[in-house]
MARFIDREN-865570 format. One record per residue: x, y, z of N, C-alpha, C, O in turn. Coordinates in steps of 0.001 Angstrom, whole numbers, plus 500000, padded with zeros to 6 digits. Last residue first. Layout:
REM residues N
XYZXYZXYZXYZ ...
END
This chain:
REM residues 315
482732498793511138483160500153511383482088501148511352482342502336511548 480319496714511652481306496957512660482051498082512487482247498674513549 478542497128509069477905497112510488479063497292511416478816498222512184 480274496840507439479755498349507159479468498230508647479983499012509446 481314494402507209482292495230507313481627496584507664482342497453508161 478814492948506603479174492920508148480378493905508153480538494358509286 478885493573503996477973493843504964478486493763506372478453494733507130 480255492446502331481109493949502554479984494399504181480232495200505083 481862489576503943481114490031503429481387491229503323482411491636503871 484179488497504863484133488681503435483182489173503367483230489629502225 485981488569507510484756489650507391484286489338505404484110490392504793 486653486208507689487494487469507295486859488407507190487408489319506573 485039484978510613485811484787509720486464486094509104486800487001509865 482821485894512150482719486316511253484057485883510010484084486312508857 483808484046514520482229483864513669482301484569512191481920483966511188 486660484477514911485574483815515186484664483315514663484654482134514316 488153486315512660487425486306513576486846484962513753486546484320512746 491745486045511322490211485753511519489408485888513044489858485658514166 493687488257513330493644487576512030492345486975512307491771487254513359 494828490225515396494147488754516099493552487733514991493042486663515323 495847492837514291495687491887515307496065490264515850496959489584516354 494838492643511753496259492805511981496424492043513383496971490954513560 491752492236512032492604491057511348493894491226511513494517490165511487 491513494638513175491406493250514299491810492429513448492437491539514023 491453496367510921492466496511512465492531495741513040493555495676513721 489924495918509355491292495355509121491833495432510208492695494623510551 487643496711510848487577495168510539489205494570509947489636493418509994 488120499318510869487984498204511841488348497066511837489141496463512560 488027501324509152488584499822508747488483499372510149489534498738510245 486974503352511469487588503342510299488690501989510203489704501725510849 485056501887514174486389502848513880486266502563512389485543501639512018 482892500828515441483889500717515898485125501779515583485890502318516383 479810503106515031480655502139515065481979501944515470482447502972515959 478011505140516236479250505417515565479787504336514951480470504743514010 475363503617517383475534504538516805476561504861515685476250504889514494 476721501085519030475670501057518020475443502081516875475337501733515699 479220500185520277479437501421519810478445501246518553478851501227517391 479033497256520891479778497955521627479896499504521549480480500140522426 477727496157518697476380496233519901477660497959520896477313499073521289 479376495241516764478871496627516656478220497165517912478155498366518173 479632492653517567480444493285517440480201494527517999480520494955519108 476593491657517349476946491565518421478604492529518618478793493071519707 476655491992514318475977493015515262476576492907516456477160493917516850 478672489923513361479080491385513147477805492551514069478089493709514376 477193487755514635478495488390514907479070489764514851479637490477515679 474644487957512946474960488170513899476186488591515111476139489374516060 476370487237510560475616488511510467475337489023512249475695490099512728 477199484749510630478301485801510472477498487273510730478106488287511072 474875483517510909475329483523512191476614484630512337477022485193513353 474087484106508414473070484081509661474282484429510936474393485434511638 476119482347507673475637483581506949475158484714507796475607485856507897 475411479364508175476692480054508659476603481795508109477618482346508534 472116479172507094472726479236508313474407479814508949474542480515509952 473134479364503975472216480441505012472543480466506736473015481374507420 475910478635503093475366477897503801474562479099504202475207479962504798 479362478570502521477900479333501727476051478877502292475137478952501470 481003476873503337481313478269503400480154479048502353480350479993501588 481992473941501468481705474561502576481753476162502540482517476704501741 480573471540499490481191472504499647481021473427500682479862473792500877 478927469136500296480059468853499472481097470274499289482278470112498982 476614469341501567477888469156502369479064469374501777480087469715502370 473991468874500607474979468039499919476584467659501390477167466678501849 473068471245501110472576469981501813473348468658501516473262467608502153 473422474601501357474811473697501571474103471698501822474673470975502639 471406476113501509471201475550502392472707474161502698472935473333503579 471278476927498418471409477329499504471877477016500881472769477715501362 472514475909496184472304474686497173472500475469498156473457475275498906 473075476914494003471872477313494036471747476526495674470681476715496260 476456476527494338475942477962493774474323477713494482474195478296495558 476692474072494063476600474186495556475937476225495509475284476878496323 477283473258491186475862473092491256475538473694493034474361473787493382 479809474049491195479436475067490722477658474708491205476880475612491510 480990471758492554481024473330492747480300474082492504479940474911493341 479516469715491035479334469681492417479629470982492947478813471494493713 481075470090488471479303470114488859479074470403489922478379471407490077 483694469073489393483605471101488825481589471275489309481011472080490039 483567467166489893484194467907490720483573469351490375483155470321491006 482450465760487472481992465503487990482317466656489254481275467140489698 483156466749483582484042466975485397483081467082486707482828468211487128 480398466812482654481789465730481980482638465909483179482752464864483821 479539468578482909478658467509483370479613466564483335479566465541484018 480899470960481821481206470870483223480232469535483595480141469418484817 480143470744479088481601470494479630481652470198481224482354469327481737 477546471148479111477823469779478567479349469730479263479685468744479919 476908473929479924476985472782480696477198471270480306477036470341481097 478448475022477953479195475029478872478583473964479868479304473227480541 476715474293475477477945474198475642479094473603477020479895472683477186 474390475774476784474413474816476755475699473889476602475864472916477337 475839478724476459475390478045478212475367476158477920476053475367478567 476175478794473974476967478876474380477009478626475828478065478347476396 473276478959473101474197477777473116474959477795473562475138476664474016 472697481269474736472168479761475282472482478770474776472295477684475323 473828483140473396474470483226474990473361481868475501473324481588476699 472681483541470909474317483360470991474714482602472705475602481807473014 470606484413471834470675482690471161471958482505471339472420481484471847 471021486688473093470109486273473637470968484687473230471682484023473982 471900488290470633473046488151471937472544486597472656473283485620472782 469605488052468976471193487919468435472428486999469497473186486031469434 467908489865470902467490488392470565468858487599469942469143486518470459 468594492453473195468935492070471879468843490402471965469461489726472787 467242494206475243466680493434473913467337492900472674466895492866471526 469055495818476906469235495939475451468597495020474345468945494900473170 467504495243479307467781496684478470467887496459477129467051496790476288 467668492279479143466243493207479491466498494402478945465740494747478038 470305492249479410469508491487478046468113491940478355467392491849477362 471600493130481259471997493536479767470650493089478876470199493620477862 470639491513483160469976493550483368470591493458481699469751493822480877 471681489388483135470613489157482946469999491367482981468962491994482765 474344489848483280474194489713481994472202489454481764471585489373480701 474766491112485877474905491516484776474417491548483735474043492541483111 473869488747487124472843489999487251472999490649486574472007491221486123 475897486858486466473726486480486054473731487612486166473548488048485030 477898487803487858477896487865486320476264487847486009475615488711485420 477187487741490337477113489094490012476736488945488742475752489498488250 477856484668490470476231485370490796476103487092490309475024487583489976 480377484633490320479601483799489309477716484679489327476873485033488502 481387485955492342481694486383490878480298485814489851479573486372489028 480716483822494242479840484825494031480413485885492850479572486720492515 482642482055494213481476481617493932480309482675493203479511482568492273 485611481495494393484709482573494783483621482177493718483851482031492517 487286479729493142487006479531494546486043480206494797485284479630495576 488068480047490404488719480569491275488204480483492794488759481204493623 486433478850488352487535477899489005488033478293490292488379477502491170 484482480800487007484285478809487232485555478465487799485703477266487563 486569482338486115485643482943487020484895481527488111484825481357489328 488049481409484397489045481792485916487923481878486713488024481582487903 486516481111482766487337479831483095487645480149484641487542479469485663 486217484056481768485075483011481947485759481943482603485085481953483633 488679485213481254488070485595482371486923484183482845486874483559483905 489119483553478992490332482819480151489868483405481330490149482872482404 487387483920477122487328482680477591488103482240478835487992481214479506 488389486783476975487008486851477197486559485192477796485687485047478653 490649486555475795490801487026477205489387486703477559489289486264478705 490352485100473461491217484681474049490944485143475682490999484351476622 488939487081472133488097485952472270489195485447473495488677485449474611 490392489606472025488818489711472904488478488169472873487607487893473698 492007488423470355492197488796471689491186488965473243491162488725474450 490674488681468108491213487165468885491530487509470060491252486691470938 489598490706467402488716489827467582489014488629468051488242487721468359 490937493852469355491532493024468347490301491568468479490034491283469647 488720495963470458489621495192470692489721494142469857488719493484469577 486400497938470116487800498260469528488994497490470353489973498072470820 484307496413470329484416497063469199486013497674469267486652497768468220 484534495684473201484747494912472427484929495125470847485521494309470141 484203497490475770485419497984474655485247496660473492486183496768472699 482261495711477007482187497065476923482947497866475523482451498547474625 483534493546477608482408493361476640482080494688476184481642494842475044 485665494086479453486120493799478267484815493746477166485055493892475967 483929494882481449484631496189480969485129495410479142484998495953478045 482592492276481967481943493740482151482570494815481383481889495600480723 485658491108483134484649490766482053483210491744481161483020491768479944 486225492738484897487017492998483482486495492183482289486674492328481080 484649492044486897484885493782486274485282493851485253484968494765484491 485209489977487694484119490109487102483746491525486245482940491857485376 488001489687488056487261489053487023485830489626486469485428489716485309 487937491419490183488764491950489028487993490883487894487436491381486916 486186489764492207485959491150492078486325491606491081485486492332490547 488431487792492151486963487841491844486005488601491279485251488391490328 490340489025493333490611488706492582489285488092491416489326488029490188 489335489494496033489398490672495354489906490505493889489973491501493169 488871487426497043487472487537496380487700489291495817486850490077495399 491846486172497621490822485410496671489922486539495554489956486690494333 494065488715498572492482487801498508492135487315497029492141487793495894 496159489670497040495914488836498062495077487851498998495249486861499709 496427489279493142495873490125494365496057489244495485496143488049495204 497466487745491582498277488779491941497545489372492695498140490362493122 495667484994492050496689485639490808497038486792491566496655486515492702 493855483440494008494290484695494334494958485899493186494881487125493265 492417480946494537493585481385493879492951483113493589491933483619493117 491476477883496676491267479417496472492167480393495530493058480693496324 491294474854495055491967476046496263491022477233496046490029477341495326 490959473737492769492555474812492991492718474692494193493821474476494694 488134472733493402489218472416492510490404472764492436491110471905491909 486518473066496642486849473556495467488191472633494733489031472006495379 485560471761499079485154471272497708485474471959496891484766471750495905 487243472384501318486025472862500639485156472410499587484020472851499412 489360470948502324488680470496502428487151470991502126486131470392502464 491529472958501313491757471606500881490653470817501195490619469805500495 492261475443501016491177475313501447490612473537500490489823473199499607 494627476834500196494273475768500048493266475321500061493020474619499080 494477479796500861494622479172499706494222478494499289493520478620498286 494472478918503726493478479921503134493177479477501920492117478924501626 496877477632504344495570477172504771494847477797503561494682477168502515 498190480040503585498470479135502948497303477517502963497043476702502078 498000482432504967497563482157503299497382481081502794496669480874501812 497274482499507638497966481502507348496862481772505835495676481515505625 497868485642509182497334485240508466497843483905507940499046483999507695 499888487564509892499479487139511048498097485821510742497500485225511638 501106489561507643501683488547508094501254487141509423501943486178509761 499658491251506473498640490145505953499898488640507062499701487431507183 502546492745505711501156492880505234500100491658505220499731491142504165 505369492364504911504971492012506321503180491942506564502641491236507416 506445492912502592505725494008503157505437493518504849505329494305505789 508466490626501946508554491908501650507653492947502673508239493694503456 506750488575502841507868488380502918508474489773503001508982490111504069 504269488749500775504124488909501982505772489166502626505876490354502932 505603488771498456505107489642498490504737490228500263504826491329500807 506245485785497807507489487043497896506975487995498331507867488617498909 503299485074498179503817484744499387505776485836499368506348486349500330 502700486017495699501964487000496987503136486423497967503878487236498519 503868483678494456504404485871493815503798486526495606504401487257496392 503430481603494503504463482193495190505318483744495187506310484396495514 501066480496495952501000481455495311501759482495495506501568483576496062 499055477301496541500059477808496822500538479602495780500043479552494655 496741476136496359497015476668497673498155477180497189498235478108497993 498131474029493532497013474564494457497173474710495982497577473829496741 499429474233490812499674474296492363498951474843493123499028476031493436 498216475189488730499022473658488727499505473521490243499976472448490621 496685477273488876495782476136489022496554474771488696496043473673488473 498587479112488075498419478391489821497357477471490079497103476960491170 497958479897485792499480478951486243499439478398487820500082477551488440 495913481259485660495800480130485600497105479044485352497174477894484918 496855483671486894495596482409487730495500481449486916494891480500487409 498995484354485119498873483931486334498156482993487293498499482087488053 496791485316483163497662483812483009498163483700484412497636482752484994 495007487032484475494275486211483633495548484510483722495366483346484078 497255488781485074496134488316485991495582486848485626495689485817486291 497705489130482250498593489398483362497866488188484511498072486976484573 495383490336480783496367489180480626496992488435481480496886487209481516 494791492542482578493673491422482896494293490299482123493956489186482526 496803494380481738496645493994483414495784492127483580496017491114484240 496606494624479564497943494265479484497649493616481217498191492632481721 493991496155479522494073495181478664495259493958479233495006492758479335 494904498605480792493979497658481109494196496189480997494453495328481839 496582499402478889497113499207479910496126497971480762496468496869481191 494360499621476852495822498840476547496451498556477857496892497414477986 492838502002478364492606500879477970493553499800477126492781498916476756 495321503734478146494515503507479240494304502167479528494883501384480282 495653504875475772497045504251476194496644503175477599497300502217478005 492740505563474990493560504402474165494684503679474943494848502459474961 493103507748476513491792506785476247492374505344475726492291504245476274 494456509777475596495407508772475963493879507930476782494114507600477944 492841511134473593493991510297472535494804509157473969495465508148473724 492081513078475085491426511844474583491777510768473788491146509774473429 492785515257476800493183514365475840493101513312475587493989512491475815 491074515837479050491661517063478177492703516408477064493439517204476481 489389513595479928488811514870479189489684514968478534489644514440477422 492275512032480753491008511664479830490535512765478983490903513015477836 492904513586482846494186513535481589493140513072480367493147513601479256 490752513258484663491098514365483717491653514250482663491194514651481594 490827510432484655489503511427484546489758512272483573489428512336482389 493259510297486365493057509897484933491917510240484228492080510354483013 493441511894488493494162512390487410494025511517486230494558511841485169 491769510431489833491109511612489468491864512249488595491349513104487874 492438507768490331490981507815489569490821509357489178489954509677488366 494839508306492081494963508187490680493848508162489596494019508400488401 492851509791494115494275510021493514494577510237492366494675511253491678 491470508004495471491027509118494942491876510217493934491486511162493247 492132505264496512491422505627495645490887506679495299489779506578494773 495037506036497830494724505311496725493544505165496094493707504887494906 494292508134499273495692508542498440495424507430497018495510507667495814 492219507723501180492084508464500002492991508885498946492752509661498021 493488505320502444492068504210501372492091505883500393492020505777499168 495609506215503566495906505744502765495171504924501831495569504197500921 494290507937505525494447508350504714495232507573503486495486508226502474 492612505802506902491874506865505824492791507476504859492483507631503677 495107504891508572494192504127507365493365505107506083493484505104504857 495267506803510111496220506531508812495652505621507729495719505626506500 492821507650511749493403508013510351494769507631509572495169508186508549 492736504736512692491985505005511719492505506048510551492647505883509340 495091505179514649495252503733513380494435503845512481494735503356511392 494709507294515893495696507416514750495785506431513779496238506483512635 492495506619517486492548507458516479493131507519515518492649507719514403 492365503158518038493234504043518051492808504887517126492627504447515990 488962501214517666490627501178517758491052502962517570490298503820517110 486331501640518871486741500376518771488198500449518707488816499834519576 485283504128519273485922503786519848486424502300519806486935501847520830 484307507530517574484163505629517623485159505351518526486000506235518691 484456510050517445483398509174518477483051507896517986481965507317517950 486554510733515589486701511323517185485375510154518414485452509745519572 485040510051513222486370509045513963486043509337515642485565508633516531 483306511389512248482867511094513531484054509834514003483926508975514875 484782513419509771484158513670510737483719512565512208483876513123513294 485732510856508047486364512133509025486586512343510421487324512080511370 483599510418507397484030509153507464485121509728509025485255509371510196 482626512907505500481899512335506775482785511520507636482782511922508800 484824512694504012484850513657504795484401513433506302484910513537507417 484522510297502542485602510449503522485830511535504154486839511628504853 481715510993501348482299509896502160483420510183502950483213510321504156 482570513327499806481415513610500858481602512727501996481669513089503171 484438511692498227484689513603498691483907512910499979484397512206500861 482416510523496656483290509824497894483976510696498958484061510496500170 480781512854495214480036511482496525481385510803497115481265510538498311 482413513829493571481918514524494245481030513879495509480730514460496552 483593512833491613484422512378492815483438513019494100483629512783495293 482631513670489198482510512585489359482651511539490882482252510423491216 483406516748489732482033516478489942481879515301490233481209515090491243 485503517528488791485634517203490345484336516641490504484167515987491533 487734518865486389486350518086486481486711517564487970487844517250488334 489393521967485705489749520497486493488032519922486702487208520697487186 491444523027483194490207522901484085490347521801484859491175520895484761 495008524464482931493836523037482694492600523720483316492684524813483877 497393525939482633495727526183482967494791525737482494493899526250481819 499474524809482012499015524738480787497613525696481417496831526132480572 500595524955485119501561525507483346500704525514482395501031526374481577 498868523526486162499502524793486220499704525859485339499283526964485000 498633520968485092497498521827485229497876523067485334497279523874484621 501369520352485306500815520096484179499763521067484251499877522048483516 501231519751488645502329520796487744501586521254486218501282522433486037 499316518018488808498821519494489574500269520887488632500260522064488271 500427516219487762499712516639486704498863518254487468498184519142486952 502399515262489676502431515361488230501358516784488038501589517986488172 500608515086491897501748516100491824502334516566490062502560517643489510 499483512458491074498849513666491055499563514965491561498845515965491576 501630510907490949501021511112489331500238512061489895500143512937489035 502618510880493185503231511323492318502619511524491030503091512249490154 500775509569494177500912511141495062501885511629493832501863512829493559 500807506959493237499674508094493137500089509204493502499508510088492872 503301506145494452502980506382492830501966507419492246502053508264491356 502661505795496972503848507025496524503522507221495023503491508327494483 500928504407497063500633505498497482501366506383497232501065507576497204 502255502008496556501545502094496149501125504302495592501089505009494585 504029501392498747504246501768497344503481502311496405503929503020495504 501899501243500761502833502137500621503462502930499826503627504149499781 500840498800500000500000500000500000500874501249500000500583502209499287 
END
């Protein structure tokens, strides 16, 4: 995060020079709701009390260096030259390859993921944490593990799949037609393999809001052979069915995969109130929920906090 943060402070020092010299305009409007967020967010630190003033704001200030930073000098550089639109999306492009082969070089070694683990080694970040359990998750019913490709969590790696599937269908008119096929099959694959389940559920909502808006019948036929397809392949890997079929198996009745279950859900939800019960009003603090994983690493009941819900209820 560190590193991180220096990059941004530097691309927006950059371009505060750039703006200078040239007397840019500056667009602020887009940013104009998180602004509001981390102001508020700010504002009532002073009356939470779950962790250390100072541990919140440093945190804050390193969630606004990195996401407000670099999202706002590319905005701009956008508007006021539209020619680097292009250098953007290539970069993009070059990321979700990246990602894309990675995760699927670690589906030859499962649990294991030896770029993050150099990574941990280096930053110390996440050091109180057994990744390697995590990873593995040898007795879930998943196929890999949990795999991670260059992010540290699993379900932030999930999160990137499903975005870049979304984003790659988006730009598909001006991406090369093998490329878009190539990346467009290796997001789909990663998405069915990577442990996180719920990528899979965003995608339906996606693609089911696309096809109500955009009425298109073309897309529609294209996207039910191509389902049918896919379930002929996965009926053929008895392992993969059982994963992917634990998706509708609310209630987990099979057994066969763990960690999605209404009841354990239920009980994470409760946790995170009983948490919160301590400071109902304010909540605990800014990132909270990372502050006790530095700590004391999984919770109890709530496990990593994966949900974003129970994260909102305790800070």
């Amino acid at each position: 995060v560190w590193g991180a943060n220096v990059v941004n402070t530097a691309f927006l020092l950059s371009y505060i020079v750039y703006f200078i010299r040239n007397k840019r305009s500056v667009d602020w409007k887009p940013f104009l709701p998180f602004v509001v967020y981390f102001v508020m967010t700010l504002l009532i630190m002073p009356f939470q009390t779950g962790m250390p003033m100072i541990e919140m704001f440093d945190q804050w200030r390193k969630d606004v260096m990195m996401y407000l930073f670099l999202p706002f000098v590319m905005w701009n550089v956008m508007k006021d030259d539209p020619s680097s639109v292009k250098l953007f999306r290539n970069s993009v492009l070059v990321g979700v390859t990246v990602a894309v082969a990675y995760g699927l070089f670690l589906t030859t070694m499962p649990g294991e993921n030896p770029y993050q683990m150099i990574m941990l080694l280096i930053s110390g970040v996440g050091a109180e944490i057994d990744w390697y359990s995590y990873y593995g998750a040898f007795d879930s019913g998943r196929l890999f593990g949990r795999i991670s490709s260059v992010f540290q969590h699993p379900m932030q790696f999930a999160l990137f799949l499903g975005l870049s599937l979304i984003y790659l269908f988006g730009v598909r008119d001006k991406v090369p037609r093998k490329l878009f096929a190539i990346l467009m099959l290796g997001l789909v694959v990663m998405s069915m393999i990577c442990g996180v389940r719920s990528v899979l559920g965003g995608l339906a909502v996606a693609v089911a809001y696309y096809l109500v808006v955009g009425r298109n019948a073309k897309f529609f036929g294209a996207l039910l052979v191509l389902a049918f397809v896919g379930i002929l392949i996965v009926l053929q890997i008895p392992e993969l069915a059982v994963y992917l079929g634990s998706i509708v198996d609310i209630n987990n009745s099979t057994g066969a995969v763990s960690g999605s279950s209404i009841d354990m859900r239920l009980d994470q939800l409760y946790g995170a109130v009983e948490e919160a019960d301590a400071n109902p009003i304010w909540g605990l603090g800014y990132s909270w929920t990372t502050y006790y994983q530095t700590l004391f690493g999984n919770h109890p009941v709530c496990l990593a906090f994966e949900s974003l819900l129970y994260v909102i209820i305790c800070n």
